[in-house]
C-alpha positions as CSV (number, residue, x, y, z in Angstrom):
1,X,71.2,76.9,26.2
2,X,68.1,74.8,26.4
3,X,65.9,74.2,23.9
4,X,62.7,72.2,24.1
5,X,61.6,69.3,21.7
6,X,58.5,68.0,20.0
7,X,57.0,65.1,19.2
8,X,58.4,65.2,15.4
9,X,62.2,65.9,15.2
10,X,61.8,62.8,17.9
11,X,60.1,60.5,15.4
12,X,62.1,61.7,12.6
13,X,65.3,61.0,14.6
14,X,64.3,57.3,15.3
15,X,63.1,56.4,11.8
16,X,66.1,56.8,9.3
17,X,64.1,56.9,6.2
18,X,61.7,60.0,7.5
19,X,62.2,63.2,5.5
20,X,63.5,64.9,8.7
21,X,65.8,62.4,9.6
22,X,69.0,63.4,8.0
23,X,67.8,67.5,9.0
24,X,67.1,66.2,12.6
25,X,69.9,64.3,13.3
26,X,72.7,67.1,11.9
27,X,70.6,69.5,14.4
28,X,70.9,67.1,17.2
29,X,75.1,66.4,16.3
30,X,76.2,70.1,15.6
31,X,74.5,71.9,18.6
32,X,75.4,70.9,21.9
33,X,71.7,72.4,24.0
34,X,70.1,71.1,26.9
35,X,67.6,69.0,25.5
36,X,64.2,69.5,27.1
37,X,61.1,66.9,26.5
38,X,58.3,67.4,28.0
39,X,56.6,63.8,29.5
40,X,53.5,64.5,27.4
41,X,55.8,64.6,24.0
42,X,57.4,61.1,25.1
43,X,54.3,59.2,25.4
44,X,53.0,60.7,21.8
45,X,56.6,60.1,20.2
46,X,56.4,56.1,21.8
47,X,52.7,55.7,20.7
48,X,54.0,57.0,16.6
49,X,57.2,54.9,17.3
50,X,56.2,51.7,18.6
51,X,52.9,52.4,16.2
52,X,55.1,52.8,13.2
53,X,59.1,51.6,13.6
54,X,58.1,48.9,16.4
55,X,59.3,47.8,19.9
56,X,62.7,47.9,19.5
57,X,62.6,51.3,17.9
58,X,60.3,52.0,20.9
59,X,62.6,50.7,23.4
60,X,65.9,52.2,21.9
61,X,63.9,55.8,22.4
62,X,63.3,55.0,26.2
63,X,67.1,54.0,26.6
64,X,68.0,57.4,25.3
65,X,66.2,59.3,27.8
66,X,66.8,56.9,31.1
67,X,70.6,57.3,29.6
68,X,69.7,61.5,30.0
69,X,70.5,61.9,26.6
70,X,67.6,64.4,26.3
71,X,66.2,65.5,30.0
72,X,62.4,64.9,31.0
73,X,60.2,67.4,32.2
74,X,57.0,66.9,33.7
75,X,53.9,68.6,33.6
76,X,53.8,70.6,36.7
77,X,50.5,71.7,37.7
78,X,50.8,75.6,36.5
79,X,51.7,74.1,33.7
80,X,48.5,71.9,33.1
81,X,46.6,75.8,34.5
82,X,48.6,77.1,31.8
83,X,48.1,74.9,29.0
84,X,44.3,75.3,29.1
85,X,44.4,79.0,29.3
86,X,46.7,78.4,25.9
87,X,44.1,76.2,24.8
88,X,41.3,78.3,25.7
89,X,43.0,81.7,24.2
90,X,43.6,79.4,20.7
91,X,40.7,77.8,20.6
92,X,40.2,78.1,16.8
93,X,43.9,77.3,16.4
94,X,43.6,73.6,18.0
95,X,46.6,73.2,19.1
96,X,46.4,70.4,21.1
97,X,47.3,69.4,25.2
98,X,51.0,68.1,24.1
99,X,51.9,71.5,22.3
100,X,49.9,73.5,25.4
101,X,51.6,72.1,28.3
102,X,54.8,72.2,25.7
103,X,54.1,76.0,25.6
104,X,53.5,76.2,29.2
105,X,56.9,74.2,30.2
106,X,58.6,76.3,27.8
107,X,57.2,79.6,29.1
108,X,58.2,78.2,32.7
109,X,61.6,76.9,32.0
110,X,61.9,80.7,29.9
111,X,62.8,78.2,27.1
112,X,62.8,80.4,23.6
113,X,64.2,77.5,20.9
114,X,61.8,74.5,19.6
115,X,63.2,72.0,17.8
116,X,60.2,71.1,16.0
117,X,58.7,70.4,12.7
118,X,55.2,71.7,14.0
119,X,55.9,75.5,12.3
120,X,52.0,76.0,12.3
121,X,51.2,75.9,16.2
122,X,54.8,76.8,17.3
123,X,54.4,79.9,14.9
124,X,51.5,81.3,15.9
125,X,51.4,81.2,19.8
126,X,52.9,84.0,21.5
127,X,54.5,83.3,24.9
128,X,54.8,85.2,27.8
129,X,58.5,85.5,28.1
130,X,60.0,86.5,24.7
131,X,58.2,87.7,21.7
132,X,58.5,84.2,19.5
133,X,59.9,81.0,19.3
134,X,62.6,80.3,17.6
135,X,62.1,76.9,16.0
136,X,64.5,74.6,14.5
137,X,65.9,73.3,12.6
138,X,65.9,75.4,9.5
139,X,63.6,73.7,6.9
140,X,63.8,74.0,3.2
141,X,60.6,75.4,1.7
């Protein structure tokens, strides 16, 4: 099974003493998906990491992905079509390009799990292909 990820579970994953990070990481060790990350969530998760952790955190993220821990998808150009028919259709939602063409990858790739901690945008967007997301990881209230 694939499942595509966001921009947060990434972050969380790199900085050990995030709130998600110990929720992230036992999502990432006791499931065994295709991980999908779209190219626009890589250059948001290096701007926060570098930003935030540094360059080596920076650079450790980028050795994960050339090492195919998590696959890259880029943003075909149906998707990009796509992602601003999302963004025109949600307009008063603002979700953002990097959750659109996220939505639009995920609708393409008939992705239905999001490992995300973006519940708001992930929540409310109805793809094509199934009736919901199903995001993850499960998140105390």
């Amino acid at each position: 099974m694939a499942t595509l990820v966001d921009t947060g579970p990434l972050f969380a994953l790199a900085h050990e003493t995030d709130h998600y990070h110990q929720p992230v990481k036992k999502y990432f060790s006791t499931h065994r998906d295709t991980w999908i990350v779209p190219a626009p969530v890589i250059t948001e998760t290096c701007i926060g990491i570098l930003d935030r952790l540094g360059a080596d955190a920076e650079l450790a993220f980028l050795r994960s992905l050339a090492a195919k821990e998590m696959l890259v998808e880029n943003v075909a150009h149906a998707d990009l079509n796509r992602a601003i028919e999302i963004l025109e259709q949600y307009r008063d939602a603002e979700f953002g390009m990097v959750d659109a063409t996220s939505m639009a990858i995920a609708e393409r790739l008939k992705i239905e799990v999001i490992l995300t901690l973006d519940r708001r945008d992930f929540s409310i967007y109805r793809p094509r292909h199934c009736a919901a997301f199903r995001l993850v990881p499960e998140l105390a209230k």
